[in-house]
C-alpha positions as a LaTeX table, in Angstrom:
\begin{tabular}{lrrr}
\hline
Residue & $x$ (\AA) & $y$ (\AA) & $z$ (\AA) \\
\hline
Unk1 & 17.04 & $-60.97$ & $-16.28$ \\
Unk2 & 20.48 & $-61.82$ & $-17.74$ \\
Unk3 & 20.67 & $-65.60$ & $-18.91$ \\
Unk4 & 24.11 & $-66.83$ & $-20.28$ \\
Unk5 & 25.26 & $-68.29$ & $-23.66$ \\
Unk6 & 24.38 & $-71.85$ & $-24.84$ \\
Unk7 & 28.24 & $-72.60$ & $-24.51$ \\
Unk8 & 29.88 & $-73.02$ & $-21.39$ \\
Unk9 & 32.05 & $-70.12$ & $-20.39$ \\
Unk10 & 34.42 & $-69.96$ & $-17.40$ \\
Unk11 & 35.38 & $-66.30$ & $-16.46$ \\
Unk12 & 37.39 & $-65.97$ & $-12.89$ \\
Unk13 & 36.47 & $-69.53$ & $-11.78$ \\
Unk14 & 32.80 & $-69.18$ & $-12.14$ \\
Unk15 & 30.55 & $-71.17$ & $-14.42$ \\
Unk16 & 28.07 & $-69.24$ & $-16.80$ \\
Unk17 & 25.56 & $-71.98$ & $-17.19$ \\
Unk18 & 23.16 & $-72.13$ & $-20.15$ \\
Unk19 & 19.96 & $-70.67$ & $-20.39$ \\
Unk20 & 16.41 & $-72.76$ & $-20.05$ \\
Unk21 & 18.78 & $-75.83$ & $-18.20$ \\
Unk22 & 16.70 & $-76.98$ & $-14.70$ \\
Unk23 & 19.57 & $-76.89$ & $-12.16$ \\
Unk24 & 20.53 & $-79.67$ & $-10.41$ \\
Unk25 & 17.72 & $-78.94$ & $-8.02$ \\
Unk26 & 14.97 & $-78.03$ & $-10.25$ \\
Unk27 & 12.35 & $-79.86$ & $-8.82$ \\
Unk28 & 11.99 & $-82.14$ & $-6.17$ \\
Unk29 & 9.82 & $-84.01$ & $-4.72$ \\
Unk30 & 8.25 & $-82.38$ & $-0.94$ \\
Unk31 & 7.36 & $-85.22$ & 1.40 \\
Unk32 & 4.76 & $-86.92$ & $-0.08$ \\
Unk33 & 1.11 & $-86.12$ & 1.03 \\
Unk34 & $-2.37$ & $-87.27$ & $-0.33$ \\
Unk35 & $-4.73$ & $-84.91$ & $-2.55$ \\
Unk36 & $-6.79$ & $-82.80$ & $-0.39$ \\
Unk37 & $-7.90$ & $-79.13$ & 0.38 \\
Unk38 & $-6.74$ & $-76.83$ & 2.60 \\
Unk39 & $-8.08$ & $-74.15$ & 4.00 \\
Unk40 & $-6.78$ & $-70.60$ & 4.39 \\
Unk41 & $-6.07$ & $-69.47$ & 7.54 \\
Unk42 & $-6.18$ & $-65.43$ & 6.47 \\
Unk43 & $-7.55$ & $-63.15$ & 4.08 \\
Unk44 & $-5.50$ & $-62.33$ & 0.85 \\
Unk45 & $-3.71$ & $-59.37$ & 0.44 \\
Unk46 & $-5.70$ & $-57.33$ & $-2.21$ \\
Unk47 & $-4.01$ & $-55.98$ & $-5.18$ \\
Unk48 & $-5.10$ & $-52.73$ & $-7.15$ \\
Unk49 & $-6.67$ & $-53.04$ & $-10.24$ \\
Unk50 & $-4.43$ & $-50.32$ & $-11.69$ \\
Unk51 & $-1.76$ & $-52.61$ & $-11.05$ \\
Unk52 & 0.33 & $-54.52$ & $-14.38$ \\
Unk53 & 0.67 & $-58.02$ & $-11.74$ \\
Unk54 & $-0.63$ & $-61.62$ & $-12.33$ \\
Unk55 & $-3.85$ & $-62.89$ & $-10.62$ \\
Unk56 & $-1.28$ & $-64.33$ & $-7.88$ \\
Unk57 & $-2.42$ & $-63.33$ & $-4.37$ \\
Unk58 & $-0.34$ & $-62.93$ & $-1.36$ \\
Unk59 & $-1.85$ & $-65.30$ & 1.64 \\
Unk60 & $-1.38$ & $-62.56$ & 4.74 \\
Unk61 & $-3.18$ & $-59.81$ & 6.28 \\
Unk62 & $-1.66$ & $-56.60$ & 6.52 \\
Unk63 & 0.70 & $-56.81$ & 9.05 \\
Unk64 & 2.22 & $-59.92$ & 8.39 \\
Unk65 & 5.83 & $-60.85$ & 8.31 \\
Unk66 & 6.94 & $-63.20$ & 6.61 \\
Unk67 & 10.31 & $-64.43$ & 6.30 \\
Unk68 & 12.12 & $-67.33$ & 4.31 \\
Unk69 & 15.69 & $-68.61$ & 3.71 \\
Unk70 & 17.15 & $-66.72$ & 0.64 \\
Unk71 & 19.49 & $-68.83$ & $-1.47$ \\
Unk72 & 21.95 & $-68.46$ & $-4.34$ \\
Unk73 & 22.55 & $-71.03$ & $-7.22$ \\
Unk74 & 25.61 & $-69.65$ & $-8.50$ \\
Unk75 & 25.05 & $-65.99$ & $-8.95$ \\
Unk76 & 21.20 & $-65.78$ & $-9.01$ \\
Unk77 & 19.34 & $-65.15$ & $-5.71$ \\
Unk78 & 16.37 & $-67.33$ & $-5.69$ \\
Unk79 & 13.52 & $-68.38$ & $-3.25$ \\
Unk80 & 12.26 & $-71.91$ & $-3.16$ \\
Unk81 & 8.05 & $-72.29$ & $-2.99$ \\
Unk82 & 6.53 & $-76.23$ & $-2.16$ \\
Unk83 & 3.15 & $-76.78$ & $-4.47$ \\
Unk84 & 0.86 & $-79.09$ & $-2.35$ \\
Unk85 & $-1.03$ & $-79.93$ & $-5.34$ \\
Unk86 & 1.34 & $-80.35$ & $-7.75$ \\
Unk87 & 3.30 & $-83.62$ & $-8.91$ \\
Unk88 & 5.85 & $-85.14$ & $-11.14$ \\
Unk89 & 5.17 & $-88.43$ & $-12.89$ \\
Unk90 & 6.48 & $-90.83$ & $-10.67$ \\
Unk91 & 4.63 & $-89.65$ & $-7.84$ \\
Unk92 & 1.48 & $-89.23$ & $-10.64$ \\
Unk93 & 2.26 & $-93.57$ & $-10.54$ \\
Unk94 & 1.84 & $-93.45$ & $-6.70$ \\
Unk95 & $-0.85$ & $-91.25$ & $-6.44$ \\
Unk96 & 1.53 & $-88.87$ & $-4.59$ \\
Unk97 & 1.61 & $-84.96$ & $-4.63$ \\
Unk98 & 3.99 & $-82.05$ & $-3.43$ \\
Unk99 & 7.26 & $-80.70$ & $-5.25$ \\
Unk100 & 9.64 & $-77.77$ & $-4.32$ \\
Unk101 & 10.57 & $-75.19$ & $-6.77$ \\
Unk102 & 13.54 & $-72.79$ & $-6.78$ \\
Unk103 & 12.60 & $-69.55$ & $-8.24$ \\
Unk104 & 15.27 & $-66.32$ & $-9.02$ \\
Unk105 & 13.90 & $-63.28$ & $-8.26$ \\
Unk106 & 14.21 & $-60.78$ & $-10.82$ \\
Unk107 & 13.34 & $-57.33$ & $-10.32$ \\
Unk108 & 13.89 & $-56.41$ & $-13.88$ \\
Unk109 & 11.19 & $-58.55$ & $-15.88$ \\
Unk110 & 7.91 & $-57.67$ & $-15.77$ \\
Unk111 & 6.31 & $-61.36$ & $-16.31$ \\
Unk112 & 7.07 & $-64.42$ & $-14.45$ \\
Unk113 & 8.13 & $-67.30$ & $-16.50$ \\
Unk114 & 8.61 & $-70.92$ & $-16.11$ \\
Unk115 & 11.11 & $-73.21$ & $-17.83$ \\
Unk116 & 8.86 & $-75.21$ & $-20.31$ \\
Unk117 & 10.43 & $-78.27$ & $-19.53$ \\
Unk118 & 9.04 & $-77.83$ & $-16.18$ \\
Unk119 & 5.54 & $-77.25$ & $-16.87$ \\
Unk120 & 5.27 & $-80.42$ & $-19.10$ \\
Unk121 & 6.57 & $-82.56$ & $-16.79$ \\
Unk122 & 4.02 & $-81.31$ & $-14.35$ \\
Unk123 & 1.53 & $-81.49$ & $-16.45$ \\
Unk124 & 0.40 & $-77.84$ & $-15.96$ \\
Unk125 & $-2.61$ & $-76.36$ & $-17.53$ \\
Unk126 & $-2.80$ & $-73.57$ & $-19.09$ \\
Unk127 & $-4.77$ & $-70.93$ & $-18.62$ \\
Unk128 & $-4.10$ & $-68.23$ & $-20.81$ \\
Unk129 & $-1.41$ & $-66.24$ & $-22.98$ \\
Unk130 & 1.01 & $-63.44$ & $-22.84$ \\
Unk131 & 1.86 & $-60.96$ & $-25.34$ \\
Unk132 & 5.26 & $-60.93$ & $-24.25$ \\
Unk133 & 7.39 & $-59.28$ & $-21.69$ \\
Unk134 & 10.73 & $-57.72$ & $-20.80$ \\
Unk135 & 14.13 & $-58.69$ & $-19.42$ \\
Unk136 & 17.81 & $-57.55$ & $-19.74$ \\
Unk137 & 18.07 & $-60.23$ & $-22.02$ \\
Unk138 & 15.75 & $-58.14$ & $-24.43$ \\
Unk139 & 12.46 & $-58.40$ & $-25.78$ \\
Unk140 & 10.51 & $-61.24$ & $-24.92$ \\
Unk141 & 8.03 & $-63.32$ & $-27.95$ \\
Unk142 & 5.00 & $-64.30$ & $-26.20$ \\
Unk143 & 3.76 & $-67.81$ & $-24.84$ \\
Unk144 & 1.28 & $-70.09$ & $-23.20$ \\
Unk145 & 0.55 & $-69.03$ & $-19.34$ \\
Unk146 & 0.68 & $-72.12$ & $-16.73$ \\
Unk147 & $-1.20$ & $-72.49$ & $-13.47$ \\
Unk148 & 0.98 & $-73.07$ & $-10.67$ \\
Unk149 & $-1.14$ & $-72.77$ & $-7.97$ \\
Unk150 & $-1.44$ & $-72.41$ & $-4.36$ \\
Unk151 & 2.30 & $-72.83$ & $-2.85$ \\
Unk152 & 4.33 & $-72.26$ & 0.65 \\
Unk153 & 7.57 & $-71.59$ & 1.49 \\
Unk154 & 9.66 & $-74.11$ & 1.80 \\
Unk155 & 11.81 & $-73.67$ & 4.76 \\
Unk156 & 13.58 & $-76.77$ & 4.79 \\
Unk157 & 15.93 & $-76.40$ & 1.97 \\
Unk158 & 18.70 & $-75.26$ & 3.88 \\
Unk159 & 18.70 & $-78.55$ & 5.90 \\
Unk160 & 18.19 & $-76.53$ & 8.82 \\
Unk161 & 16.39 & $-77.65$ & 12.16 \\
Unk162 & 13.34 & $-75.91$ & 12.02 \\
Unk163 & 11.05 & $-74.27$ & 15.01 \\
Unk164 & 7.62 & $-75.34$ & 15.82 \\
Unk165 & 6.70 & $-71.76$ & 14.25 \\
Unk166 & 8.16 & $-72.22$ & 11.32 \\
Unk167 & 6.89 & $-75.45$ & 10.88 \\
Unk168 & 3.37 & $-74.35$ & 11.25 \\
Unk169 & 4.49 & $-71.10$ & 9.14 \\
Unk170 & 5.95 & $-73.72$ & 6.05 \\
Unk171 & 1.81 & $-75.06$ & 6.32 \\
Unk172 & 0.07 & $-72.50$ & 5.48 \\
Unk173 & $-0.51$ & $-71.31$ & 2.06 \\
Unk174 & 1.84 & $-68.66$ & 0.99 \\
Unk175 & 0.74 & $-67.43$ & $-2.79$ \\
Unk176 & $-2.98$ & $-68.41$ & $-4.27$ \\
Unk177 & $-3.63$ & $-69.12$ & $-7.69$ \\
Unk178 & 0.15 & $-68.49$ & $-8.45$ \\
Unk179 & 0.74 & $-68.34$ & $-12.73$ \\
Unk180 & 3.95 & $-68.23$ & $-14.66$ \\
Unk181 & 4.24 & $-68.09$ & $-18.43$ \\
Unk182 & 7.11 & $-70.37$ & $-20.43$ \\
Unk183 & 8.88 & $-67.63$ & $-22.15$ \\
Unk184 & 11.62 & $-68.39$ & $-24.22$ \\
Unk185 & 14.28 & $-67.22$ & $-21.34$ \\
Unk186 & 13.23 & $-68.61$ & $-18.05$ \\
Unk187 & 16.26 & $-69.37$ & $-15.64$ \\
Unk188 & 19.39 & $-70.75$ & $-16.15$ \\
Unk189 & 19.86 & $-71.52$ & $-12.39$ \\
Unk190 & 16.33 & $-72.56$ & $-11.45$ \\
Unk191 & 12.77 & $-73.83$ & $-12.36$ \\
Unk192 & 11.71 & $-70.42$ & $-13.52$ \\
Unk193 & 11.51 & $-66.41$ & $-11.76$ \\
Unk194 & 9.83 & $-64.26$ & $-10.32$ \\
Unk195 & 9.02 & $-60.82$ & $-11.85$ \\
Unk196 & 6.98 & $-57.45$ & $-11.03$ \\
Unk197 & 3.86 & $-59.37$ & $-10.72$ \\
Unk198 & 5.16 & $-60.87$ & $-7.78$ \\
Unk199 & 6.81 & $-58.02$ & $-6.00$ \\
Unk200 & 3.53 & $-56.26$ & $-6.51$ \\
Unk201 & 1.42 & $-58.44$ & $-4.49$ \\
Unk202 & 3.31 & $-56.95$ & $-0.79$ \\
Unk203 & 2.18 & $-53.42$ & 0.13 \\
Unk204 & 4.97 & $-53.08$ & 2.53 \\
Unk205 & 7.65 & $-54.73$ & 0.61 \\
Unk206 & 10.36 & $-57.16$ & 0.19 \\
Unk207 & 12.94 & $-57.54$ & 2.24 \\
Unk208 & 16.29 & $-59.33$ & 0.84 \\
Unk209 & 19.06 & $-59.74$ & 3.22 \\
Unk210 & 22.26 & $-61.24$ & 1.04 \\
Unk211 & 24.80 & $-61.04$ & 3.97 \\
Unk212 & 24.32 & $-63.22$ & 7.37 \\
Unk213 & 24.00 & $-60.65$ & 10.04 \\
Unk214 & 22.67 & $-60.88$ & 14.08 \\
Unk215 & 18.78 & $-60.84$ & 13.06 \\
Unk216 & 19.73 & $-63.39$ & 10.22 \\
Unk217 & 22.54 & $-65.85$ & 10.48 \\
Unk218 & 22.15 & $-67.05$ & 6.88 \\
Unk219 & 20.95 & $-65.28$ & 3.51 \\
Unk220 & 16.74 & $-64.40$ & 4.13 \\
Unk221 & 14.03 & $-62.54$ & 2.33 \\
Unk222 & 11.01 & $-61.67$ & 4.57 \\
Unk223 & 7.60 & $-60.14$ & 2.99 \\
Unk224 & 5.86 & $-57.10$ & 4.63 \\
Unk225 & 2.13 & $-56.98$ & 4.08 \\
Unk226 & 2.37 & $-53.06$ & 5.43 \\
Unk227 & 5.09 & $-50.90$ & 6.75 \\
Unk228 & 4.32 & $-51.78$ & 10.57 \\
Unk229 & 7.43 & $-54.02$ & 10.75 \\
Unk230 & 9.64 & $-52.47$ & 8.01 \\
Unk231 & 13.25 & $-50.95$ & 9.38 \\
Unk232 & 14.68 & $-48.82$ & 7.01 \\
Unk233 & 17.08 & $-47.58$ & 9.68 \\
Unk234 & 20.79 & $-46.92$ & 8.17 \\
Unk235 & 19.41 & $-47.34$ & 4.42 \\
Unk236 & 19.23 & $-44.73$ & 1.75 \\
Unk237 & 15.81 & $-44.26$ & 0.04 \\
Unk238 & 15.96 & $-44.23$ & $-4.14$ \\
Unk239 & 12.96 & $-43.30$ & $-5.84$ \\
Unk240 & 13.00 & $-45.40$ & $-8.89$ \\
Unk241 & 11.51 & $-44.69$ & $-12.67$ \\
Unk242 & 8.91 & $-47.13$ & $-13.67$ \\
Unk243 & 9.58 & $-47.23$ & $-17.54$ \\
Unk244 & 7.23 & $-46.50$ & $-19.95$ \\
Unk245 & 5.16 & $-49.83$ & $-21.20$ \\
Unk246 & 7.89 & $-52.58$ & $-19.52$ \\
Unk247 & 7.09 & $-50.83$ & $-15.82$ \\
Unk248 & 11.20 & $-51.96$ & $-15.21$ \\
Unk249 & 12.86 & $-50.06$ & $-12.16$ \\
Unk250 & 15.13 & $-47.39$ & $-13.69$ \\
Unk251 & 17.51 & $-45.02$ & $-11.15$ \\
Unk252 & 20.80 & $-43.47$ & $-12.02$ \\
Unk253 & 23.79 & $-44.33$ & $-11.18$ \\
Unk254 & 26.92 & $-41.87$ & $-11.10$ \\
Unk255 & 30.32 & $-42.64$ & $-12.54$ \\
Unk256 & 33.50 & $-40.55$ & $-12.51$ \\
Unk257 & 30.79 & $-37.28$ & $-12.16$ \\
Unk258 & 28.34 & $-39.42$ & $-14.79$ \\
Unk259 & 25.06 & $-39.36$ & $-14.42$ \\
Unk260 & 23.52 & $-42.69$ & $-15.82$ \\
Unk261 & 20.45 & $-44.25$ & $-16.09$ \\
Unk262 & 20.20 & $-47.89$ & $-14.92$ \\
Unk263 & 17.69 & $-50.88$ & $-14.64$ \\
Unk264 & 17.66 & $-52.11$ & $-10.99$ \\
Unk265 & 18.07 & $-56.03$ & $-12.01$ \\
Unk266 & 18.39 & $-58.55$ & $-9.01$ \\
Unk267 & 18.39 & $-61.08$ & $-11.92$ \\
Unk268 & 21.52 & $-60.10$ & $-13.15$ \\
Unk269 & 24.76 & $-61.83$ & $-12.21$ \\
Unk270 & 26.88 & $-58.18$ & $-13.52$ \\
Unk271 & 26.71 & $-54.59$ & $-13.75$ \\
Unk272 & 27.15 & $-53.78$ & $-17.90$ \\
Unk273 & 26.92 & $-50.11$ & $-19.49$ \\
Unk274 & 26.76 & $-49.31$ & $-23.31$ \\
Unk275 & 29.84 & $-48.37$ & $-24.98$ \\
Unk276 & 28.00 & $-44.42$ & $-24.85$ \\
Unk277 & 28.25 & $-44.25$ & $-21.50$ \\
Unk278 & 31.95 & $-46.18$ & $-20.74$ \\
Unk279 & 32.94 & $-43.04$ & $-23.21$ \\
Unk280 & 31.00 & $-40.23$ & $-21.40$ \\
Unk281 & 32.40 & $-41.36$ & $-18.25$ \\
Unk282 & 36.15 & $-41.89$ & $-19.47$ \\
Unk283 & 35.76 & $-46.14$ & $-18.90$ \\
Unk284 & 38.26 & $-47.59$ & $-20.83$ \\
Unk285 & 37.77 & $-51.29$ & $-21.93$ \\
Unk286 & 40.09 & $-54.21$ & $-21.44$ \\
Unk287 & 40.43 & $-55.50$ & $-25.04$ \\
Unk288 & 39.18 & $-53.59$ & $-28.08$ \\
Unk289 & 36.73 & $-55.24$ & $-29.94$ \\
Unk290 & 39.21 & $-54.47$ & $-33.15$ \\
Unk291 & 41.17 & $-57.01$ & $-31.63$ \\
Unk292 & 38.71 & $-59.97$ & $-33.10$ \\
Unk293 & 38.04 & $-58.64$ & $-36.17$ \\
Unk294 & 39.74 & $-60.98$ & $-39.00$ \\
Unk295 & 43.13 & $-59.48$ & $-39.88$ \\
Unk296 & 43.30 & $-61.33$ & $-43.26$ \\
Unk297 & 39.72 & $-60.46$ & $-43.87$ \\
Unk298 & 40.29 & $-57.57$ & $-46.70$ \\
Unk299 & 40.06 & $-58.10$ & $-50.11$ \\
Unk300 & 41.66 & $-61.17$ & $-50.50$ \\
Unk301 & 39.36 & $-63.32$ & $-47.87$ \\
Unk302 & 36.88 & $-62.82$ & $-50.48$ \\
Unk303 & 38.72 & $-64.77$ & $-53.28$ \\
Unk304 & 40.18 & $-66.99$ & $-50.93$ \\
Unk305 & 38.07 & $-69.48$ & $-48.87$ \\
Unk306 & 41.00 & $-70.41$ & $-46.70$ \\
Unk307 & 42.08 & $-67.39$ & $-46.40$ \\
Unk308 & 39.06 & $-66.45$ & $-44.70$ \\
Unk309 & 39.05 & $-69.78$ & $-42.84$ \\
Unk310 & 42.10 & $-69.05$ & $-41.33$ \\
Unk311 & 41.46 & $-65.61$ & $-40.31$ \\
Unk312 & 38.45 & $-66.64$ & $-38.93$ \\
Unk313 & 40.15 & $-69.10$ & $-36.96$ \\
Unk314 & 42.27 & $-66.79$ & $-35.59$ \\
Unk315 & 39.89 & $-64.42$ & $-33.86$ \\
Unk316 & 37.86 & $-67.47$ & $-32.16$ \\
Unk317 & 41.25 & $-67.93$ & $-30.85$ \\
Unk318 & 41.68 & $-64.38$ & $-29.45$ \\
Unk319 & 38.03 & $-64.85$ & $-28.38$ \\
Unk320 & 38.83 & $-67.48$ & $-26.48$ \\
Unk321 & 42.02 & $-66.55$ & $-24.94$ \\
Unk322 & 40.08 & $-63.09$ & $-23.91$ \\
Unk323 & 37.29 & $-65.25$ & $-22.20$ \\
Unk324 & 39.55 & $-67.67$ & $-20.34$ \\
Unk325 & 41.19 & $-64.65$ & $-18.77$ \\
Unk326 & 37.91 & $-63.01$ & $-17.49$ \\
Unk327 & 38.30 & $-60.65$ & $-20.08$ \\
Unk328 & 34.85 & $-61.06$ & $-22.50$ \\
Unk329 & 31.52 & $-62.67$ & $-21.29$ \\
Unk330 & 29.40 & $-63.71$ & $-23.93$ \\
Unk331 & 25.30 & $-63.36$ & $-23.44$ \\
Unk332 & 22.64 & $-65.14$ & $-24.74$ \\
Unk333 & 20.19 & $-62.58$ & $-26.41$ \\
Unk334 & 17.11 & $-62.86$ & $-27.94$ \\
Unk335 & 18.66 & $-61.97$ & $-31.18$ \\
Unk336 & 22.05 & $-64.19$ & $-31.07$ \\
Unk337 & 24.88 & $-64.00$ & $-28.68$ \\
Unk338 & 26.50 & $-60.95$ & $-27.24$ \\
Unk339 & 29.60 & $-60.14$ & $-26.50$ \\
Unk340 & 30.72 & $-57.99$ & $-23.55$ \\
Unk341 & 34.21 & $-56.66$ & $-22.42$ \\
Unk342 & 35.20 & $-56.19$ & $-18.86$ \\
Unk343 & 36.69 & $-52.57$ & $-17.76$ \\
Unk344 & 40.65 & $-51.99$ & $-17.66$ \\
Unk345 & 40.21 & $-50.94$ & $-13.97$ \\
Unk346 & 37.91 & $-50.88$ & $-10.97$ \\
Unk347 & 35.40 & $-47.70$ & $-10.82$ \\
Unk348 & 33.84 & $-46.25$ & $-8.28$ \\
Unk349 & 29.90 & $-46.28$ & $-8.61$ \\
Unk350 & 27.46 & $-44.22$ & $-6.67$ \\
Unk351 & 23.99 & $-44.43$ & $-7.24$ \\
Unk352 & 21.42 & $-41.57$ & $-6.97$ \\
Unk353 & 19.13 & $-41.17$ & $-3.57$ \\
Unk354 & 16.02 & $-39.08$ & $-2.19$ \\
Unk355 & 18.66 & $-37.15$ & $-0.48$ \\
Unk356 & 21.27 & $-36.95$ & $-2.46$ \\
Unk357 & 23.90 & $-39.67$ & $-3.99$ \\
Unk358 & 25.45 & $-42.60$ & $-1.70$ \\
Unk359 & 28.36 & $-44.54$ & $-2.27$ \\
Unk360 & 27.51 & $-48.63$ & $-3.61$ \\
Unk361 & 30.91 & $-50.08$ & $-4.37$ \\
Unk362 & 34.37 & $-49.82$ & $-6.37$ \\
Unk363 & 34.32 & $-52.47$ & $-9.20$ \\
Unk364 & 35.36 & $-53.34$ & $-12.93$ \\
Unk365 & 32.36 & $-53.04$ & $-15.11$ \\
Unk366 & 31.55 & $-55.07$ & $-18.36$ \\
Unk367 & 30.87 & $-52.82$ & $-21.28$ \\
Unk368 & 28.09 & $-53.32$ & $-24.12$ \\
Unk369 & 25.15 & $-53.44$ & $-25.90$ \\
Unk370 & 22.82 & $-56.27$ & $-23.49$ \\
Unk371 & 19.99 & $-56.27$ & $-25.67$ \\
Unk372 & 17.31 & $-55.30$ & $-22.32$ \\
Unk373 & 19.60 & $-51.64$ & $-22.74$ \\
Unk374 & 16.38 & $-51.49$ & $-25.62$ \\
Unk375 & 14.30 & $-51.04$ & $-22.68$ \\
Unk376 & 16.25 & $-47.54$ & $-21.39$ \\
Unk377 & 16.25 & $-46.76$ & $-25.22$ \\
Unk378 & 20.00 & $-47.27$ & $-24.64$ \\
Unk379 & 20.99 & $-50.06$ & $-28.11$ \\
Unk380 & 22.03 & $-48.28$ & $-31.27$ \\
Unk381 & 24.74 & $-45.58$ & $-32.57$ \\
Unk382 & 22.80 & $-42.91$ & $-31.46$ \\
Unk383 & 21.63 & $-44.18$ & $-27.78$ \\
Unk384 & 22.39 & $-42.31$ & $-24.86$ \\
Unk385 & 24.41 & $-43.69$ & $-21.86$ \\
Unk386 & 23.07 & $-46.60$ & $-20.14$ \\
Unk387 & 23.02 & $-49.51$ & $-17.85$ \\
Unk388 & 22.02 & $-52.59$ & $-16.31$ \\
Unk389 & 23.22 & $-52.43$ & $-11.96$ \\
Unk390 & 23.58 & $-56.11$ & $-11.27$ \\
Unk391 & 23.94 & $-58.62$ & $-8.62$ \\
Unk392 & 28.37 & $-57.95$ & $-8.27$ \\
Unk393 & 26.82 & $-54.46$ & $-7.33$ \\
Unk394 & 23.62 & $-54.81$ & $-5.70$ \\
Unk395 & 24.64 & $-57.61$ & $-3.48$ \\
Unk396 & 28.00 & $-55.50$ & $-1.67$ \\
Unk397 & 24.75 & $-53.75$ & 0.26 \\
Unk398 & 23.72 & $-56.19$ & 3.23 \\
Unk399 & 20.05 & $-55.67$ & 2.61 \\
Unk400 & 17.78 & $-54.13$ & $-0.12$ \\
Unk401 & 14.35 & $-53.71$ & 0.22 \\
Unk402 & 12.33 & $-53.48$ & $-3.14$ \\
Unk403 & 8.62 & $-52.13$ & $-2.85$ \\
Unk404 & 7.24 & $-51.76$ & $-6.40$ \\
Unk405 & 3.95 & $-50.07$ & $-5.34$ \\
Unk406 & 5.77 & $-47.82$ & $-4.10$ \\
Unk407 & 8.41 & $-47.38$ & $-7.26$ \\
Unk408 & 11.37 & $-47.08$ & $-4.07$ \\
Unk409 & 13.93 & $-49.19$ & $-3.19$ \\
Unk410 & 16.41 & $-49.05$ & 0.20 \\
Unk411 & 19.52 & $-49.99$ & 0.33 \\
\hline
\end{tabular}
């Protein structure tokens, strides 16, 4: 998961917002119901013990398909879940119950997390803690684990008329005992995401449709208890690298007759490589970082306050002129803010199949060193070439489908 700087940054019209800020939908209130208990109409969906997930179950036999309106908040694909149980504390006053929660799904972080904010002003409890995790943001610190709960889907944010099917579908219990932990980076878009441990819980996988097509006017993601109801018809099959320890979805993408390895990361707004790989595979940059560097910064800057003051004025200018034109995006990491430049020109990117390599799009690229690179062993002078394939990439497919249990993705 990529989360953007503290500070505002506009690059080709599009806001990065800052990390651990609720979006302007963040919670809301569900139509208000009374406590009570609610029985579940199936079995869950076991998970293996083997398995790195949360104790989050999936509410549907084997053959179930499930399907729910997909959404984006800005970049970030994201799935909104109702909590029955759950409450905010004006409806705490009332006696009152039931929120809705937008979630990003991130298949490149191997913990869910929660926005902290969030979980104290639903007063969750907690019930354990984590160690830490991973993103493309970097290393994770650890931090208390919150109880969710059971939740549904909540069909009804897309304002649109619903079927008697779906109402009954949007009543039953989706996810049991569903926990989230309030890591440092949550979501800059949403309430919180949703990791590995969630993708884990559906044998036959998940199903992410980002453009409307016949089956699905409007963006959708449907969960497949089993492969009864999956079409994989016209999509290539990738068998992904679980990484050692994080368990992140690695495959390799080809540039310019490249080879290079890449986390699979849905919670990613942009597709960034390390400046190892841009040279392997000839990728030059917009701007040179040698650009910002003080000119007036020798010897005399360290005599001279103002010199050094005015030098250093000077590159925050270039900085700044560089971001305004799209040119430099500037990351939040876990160890201070990171700079990344865009690519001169558009490359074509192919990415690495069961049966050989398919096309995914022609694009501009931003190059450097995303601290989650750490992850593909890919931050340092001496790392080898490596990426992060985000959302400007993944989303040109139609449809993905992401089955972790299997370690395969289509697309």
């Amino acid at each position: 998961m990529i989360s953007m700087t503290t500070t505002t940054v506009r690059t080709g019209g599009l806001v990065w917002a800052a990390a651990l800020v609720i979006g302007a939908r963040g919670f809301l209130p569900s139509s208000g119901t009374r406590h009570s208990t609610k029985r579940f109409a199936t079995p869950p969906l076991a998970v293996p013990d083997n398995v790195g997930t949360d104790e989050a179950l999936a509410n549907m036999d084997n053959d179930s398909v499930i399907r729910s309106p997909l959404r984006f908040l800005g970049p970030y694909p994201t799935v909104p879940l109702k909590f029955p149980r759950l409450s905010t504390p004006s409806q705490r006053e009332k006696d009152l119950s039931g929120i809705s929660l937008d979630f990003v799904l991130d298949t490149a972080a191997n913990v869910n997390t929660l926005n902290a904010q969030v979980a104290k002003e639903l007063n969750l409890e907690a019930v354990g803690e984590v160690p830490g995790g991973y993103g493309a943001a970097g290393e994770i610190a650890g931090a208390e684990t919150y109880m969710l709960g059971d939740c549904s889907l909540d069909l009804s944010v897309l304002g649109e008329k619903k079927c008697d099917d779906e109402d009954e579908q949007e009543d039953e219990i989706f996810m049991q005992g569903l926990t989230a932990s309030a890591l440092p980076v949550a979501s800059p878009a949403a309430a919180g995401l949703l990791g590995l441990a969630f993708f884990y819980c559906f044998e036959g996988g998940v199903e992410m449709v980002w453009q409307p097509n016949e089956e699905s006017p409007t963006p959708s993601i449907t969960f497949h208890g089993s492969i009864a109801h999956l079409n994989t018809s016209g999509l290539s099959c990738i068998q992904y690298e679980s990484l050692p320890v994080s368990l992140l979805p690695s495959v390799t993408i080809c540039i310019n007759g490249v080879e290079i390895p890449a986390l699979f990361d849905t919670g990613s707004p942009i597709t960034c490589i390390n400046k190892q790989a841009a040279e392997a595979a000839g990728i030059e940059p917009a701007v040179s970082l040698d650009e910002f560097d003080d000119e007036d910064g020798g010897a005399n800057s360290n005599w001279n306050p103002f010199a050094k003051i005015t030098a250093n004025v000077k590159a925050a200018q270039k900085v700044a002129q560089a971001a305004s034109q799209g040119q430099l995006l500037t990351l939040a990491g876990g160890d201070g803010p990171v700079q990344l430049i865009r690519s001169k020109s558009s490359e074509k990117i192919d990415i690495r199949t069961k049966d050989g390599v398919t096309d995914l799009a022609e694009s501009q690229l931003f190059i450097g060193d995303i601290p989650g690179l750490q992850a593909l062993g890919g931050l340092g002078g001496d790392a080898p070439p490596a990426a992060v394939l985000g959302m400007d990439i993944i989303a040109r497919r139609p449809r993905v489908i992401f089955r972790a249990r299997q370690n395969q993705i289509y697309l």
